[in-house]
C-alpha positions in Angstrom: -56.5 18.1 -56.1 -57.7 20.4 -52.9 -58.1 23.6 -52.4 -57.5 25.7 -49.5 -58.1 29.6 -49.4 -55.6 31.7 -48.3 -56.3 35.0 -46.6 -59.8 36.7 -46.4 -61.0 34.2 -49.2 -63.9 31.5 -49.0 -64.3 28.2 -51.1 -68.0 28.0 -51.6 -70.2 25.1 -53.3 -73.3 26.8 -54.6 -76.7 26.3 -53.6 -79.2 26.1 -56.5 -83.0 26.1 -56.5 -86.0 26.8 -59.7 -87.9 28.9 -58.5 -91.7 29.3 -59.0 -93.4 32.5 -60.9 -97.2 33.4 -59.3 -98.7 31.7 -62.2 -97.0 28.5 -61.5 -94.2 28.4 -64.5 -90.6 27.4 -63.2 -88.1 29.4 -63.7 -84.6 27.5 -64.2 -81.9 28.7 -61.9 -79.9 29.2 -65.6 -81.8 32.2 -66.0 -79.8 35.3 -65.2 -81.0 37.4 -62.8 -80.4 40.6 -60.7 -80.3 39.1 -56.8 -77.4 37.4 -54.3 -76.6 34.4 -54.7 -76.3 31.4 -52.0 -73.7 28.9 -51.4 -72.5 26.8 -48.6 -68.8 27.7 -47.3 -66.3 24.4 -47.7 -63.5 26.1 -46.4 -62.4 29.7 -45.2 -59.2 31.0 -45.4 -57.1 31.7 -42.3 -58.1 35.6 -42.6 -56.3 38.9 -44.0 -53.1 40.3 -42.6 -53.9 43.5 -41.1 -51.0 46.2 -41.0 -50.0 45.8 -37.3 -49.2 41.9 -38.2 -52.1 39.9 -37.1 -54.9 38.6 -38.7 -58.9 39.7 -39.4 -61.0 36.9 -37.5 -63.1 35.4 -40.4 -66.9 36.2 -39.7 -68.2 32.5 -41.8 -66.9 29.0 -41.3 -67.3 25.6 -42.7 -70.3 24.8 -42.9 -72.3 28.0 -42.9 -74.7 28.6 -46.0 -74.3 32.5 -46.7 -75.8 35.2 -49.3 -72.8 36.5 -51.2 -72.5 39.7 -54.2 -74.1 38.0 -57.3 -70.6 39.2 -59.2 -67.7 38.4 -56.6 -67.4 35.2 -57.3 -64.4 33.3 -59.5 -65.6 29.6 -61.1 -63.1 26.7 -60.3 -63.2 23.1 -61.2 -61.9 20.4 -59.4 -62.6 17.3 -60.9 -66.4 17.1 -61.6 -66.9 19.3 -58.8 -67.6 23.8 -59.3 -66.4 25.8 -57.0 -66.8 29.3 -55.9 -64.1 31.5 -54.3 -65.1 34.9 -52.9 -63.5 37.5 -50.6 -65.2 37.3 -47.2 -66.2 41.0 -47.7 -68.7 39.9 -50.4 -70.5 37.6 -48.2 -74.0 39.6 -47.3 -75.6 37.3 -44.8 -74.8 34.1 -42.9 -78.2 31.8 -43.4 -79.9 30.6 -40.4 
């Protein structure tokens, strides 16, 4: 199975990291915290249809790693593989 967004909507894989407290105790990326979260765009959708006909230009492509809303996302499976799938209005940053 494949997915392929339609619309405004990106496929993302995320990207996890542990992070390291000052005093040097790790810090699982399990635990929940209050921040954006980062992913890596798979695919992007062909863009929303505006009201005149035509469609938005999407601002992320394949490829890019971006910082999206912690709580846009919707969990898909495919396989063994997780997926994300967000609007491209939740998307914060494009990592560079």
């Amino acid at each position: 199975m494949k997915l392929r967004p339609i619309g405004d909507h990106l496929i993302v894989k995320a990207l996890t990291a542990e992070e390291t407290s000052a005093s040097g105790i790790i810090i699982p990326d399990t635990v929940d915290k209050e921040r954006p979260e980062r992913g890596e765009v798979i695919a992007a959708g062909p863009g929303k249809v505006l009201e005149n006909g035509s469609r938005s230009t999407m601002d992320v492509k394949a490829g890019d790693k971006v910082v999206f809303k912690k709580y846009a996302p919707d969990e898909v499976k495919v396989g063994k593989d997780e997926f994300l799938v967000i609007k491209s209005d939740d998307v914060m940053a494009v990592i560079e």
